[in-house]
C-alpha positions as a Python dict, from the first residue, in 0.01 Angstrom:
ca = {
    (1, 'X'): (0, 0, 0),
    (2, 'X'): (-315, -9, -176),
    (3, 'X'): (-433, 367, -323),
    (4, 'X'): (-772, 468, -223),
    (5, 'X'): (-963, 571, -604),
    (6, 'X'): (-1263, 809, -625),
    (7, 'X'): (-1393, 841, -952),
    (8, 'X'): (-1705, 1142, -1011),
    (9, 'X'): (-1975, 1095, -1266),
    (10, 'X'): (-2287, 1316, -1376),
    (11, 'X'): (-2628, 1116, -1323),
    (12, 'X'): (-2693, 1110, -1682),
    (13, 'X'): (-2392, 845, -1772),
    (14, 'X'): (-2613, 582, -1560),
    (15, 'X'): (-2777, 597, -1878),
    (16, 'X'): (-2498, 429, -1985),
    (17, 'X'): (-2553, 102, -1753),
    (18, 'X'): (-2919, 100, -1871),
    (19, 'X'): (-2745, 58, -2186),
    (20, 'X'): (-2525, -214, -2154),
    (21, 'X'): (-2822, -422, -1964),
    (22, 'X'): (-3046, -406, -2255),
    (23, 'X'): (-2758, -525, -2465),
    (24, 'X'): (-2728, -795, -2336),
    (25, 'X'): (-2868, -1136, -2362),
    (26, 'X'): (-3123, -1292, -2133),
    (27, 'X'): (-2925, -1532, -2009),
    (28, 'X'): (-2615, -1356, -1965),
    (29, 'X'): (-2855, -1098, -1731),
    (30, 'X'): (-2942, -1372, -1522),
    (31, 'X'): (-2592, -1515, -1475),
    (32, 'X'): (-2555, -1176, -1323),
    (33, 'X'): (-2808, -1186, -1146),
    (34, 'X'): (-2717, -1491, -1017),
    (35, 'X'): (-2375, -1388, -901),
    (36, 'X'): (-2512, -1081, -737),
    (37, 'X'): (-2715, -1345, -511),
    (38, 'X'): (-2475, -1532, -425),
    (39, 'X'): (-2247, -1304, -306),
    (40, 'X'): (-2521, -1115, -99),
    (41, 'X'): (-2609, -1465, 84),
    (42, 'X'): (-2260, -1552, 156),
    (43, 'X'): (-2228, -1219, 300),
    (44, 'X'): (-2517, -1212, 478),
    (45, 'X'): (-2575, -1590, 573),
    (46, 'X'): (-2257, -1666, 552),
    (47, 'X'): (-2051, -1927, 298),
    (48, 'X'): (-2296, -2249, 440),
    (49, 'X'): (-2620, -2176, 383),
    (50, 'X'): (-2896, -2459, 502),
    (51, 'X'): (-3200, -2544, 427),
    (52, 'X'): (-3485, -2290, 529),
    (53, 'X'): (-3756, -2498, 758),
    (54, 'X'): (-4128, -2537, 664),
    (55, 'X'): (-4350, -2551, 935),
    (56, 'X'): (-4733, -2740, 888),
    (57, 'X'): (-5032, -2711, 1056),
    (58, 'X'): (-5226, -3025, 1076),
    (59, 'X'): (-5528, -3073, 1185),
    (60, 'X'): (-5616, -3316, 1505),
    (61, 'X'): (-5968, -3464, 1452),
}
């Protein structure tokens, strides 16, 4: 059985996270970024996600 965990903290330890962030490198911020985006899309979109269409407007002379 899996144990439900509910942890408290004051507002001023997300100072803490702002921390970390700056910390760290470019690149590793956008690898988390990038995982963060992915797992939004799968959740939202689902795991196949297809190309988005593009629609033009030509004109008829």
């Amino acid at each position: 059985m899996i144990a439900k965990v509910v942890t408290k903290t004051r507002l001023c330890a997300e100072q803490n996270d702002l921390a970390y962030w700056k910390s760290q490198t470019p690149l590793k911020r956008l690898e988390a970024l990038e995982e963060i985006r992915t797992e939004y899309n799968n959740w939202k979109y689902g795991s196949e996600q297809g190309f988005q269409r593009v629609y033009r407007i030509i004109k008829r002379t």
